[in-house]
C-alpha positions in Angstrom: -111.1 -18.8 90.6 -108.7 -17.7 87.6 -105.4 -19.1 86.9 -102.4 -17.5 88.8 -100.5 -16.0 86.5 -96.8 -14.9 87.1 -94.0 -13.3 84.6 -90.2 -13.1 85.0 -88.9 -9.4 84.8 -87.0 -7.9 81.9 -84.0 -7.5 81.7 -83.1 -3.5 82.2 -81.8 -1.9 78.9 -78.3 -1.5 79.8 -78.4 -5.4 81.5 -74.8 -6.0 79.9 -73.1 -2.9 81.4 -75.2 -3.6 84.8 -73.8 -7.1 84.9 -70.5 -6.1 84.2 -70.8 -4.1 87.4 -71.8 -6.7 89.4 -69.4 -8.3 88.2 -66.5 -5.8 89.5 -67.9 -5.0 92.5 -66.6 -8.5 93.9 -69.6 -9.2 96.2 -70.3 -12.0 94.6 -67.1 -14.1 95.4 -66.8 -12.0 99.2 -67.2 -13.4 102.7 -70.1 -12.7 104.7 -70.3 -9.0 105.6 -70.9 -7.7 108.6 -72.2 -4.0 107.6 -74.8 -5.4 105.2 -75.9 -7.8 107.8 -76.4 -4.8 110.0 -78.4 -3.2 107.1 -81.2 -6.0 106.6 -81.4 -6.5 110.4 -82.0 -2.8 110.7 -84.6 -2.8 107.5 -86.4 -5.9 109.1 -86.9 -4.0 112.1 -88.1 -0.5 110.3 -91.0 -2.4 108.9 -91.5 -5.1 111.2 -91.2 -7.8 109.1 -89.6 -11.0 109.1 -87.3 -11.4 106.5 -85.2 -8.8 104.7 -82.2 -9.0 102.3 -79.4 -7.3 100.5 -80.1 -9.2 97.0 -77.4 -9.6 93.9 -79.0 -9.4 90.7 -76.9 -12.2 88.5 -77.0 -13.4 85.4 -79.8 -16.4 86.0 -79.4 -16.0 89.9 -81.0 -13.6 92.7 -78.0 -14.4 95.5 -78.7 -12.8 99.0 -75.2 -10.9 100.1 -76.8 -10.6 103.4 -80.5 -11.9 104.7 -82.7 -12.3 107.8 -85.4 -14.7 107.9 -84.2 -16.2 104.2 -84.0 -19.8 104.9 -82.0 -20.1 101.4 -78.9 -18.6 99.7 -80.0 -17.7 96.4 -83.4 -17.8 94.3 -83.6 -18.4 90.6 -83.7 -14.5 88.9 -86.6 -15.7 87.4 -89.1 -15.4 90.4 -87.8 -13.0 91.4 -89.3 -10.0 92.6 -86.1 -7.4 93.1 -85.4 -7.9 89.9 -88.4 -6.0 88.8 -87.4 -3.7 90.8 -83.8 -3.0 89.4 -85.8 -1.6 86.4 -86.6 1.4 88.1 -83.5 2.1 90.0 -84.6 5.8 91.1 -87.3 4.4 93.2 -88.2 2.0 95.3 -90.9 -0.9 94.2 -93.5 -1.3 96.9 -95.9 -4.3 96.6 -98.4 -3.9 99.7 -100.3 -7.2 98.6 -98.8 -9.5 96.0 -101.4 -11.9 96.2 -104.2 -9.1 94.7 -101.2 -7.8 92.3 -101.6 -9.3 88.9 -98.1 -9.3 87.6 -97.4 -11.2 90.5 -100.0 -13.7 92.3 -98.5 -16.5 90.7 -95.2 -16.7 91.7 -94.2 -19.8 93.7 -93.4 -17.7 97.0 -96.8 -16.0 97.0 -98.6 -19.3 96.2 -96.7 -21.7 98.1 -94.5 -21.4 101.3 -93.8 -18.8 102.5 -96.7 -17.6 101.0 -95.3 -14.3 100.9 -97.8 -11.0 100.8 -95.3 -8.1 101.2 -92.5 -6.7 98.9 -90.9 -3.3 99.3 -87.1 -2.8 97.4 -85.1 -0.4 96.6 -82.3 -0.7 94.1 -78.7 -0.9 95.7 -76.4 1.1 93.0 -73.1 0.6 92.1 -70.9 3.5 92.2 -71.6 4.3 88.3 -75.7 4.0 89.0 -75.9 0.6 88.1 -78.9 -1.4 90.0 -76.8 -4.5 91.9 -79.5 -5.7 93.4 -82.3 -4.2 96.0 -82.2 -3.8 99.9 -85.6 -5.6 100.3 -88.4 -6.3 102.8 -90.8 -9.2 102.8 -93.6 -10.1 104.8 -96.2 -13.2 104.8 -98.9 -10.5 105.5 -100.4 -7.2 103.4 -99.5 -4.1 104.3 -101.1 -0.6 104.0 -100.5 2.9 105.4 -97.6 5.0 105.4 -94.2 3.0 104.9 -90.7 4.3 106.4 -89.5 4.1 102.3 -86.9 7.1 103.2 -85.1 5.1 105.8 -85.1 2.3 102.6 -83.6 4.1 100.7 -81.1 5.7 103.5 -80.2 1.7 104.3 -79.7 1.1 101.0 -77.2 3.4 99.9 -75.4 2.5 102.8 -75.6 -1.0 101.3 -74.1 0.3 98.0 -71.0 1.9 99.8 -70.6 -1.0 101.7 -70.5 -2.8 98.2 -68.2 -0.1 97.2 -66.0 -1.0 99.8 -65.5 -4.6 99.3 -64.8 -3.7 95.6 -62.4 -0.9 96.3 -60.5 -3.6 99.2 -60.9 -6.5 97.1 -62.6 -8.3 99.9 -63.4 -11.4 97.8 
C-alpha cells in the first residue's frame, strides 16, 4: 500500500483582498444565524448526507458559520477541503470519493474519524465576488450519479446574502 499523501491548498491570488472581505462581512464575530442554519439543513437533505456547513475561510482557520452533523466549531485551514475550493469560486468542487482522489487521501478526516468519502462545495461570495467560504456537503460514503449541484449553488448564494445581511446590519 503507498503512503497517503495529502497537501494544504493555496492560497487564491487575490488572498489579501479576499480576507479583507471576510473580514468586513462581520460573520466572523456574529451570533448564530438562523437563515444559514436553514441553508445547511436544507443542503444536508438535497444530498442526503449527514453533515453539511456554511464554512469561513480565515486566515489559518476554516470556522463553520452554520453546520449539521459537525461535531466541531472550526478546523485548521490547513486540512481543509473548502478551501480548495475557494480557488475556483465560479464552480463548485465535487469530490465523489476522496479516499481514491490523490490530492486528497491523506487528509486526517478521510483517514481517521469520520473517515469522510464525500465533498461537494461551492464558494459563498461576498458581495464584490470574493470566495468567503463554501456551502459544503460531506458524507462518510462515495457518491456517483447525477448531483442536485444547481440547488448548491441556489443555497449558496442565498448564504452569501444572508452574509450580506449581517454585514450591512452589523449583526456582530
Amino acid at each position: 500500500m503507498g503512503l497517503s499523501v495529502f497537501s494544504p491548498a493555496a492560497h487564491p491570488p487575490d488572498e489579501r483582498a479576499r480576507q479583507r472581505a471576510v473580514d468586513a462581512s462581520n460573520i466572523l464575530r456574529a451570533p448564530p444565524d438562523a437563515t444559514l442554519h436553514t441553508i445547511v439543513v436544507k443542503a444536508a437533505g438535497l444530498f442526503d448526507a449527514p453533515a453539511a456547513a456554511v464554512s469561513i475561510i480565515d486566515r489559518d482557520r476554516q470556522w463553520f458559520a452554520a453546520r449539521v452533523g459537525i461535531p466541531v466549531p472550526e478546523t485548521a485551514r490547513s486540512i481543509s477541503f473548502c478551501a480548495h475550493a475557494i480557488l475556483t469560486p465560479a464552480e463548485p468542487l465535487v469530490l465523489p470519493d476522496l479516499a481514491a482522489d490523490d490530492r486528497f487521501a491523506g487528509n486526517p478526516f478521510v483517514l481517521n474519524k469520520p473517515s469522510l468519502r464525500f465533498y461537494a462545495g461551492v464558494p459563498v461570495l461576498s458581495r464584490e465576488g470574493h470566495p468567503l467560504g463554501t456551502l459544503c456537503v460531506l458524507d462518510d460514503r462515495p457518491r456517483d450519479g447525477a448531483l442536485p449541484l444547481d440547488e448548491l449553488a441556489a443555497l449558496a448564494r442565498r448564504a452569501g446574502r444572508a452574509i450580506d445581511d449581517i454585514r450591512r446590519t452589523g449583526m456582530a
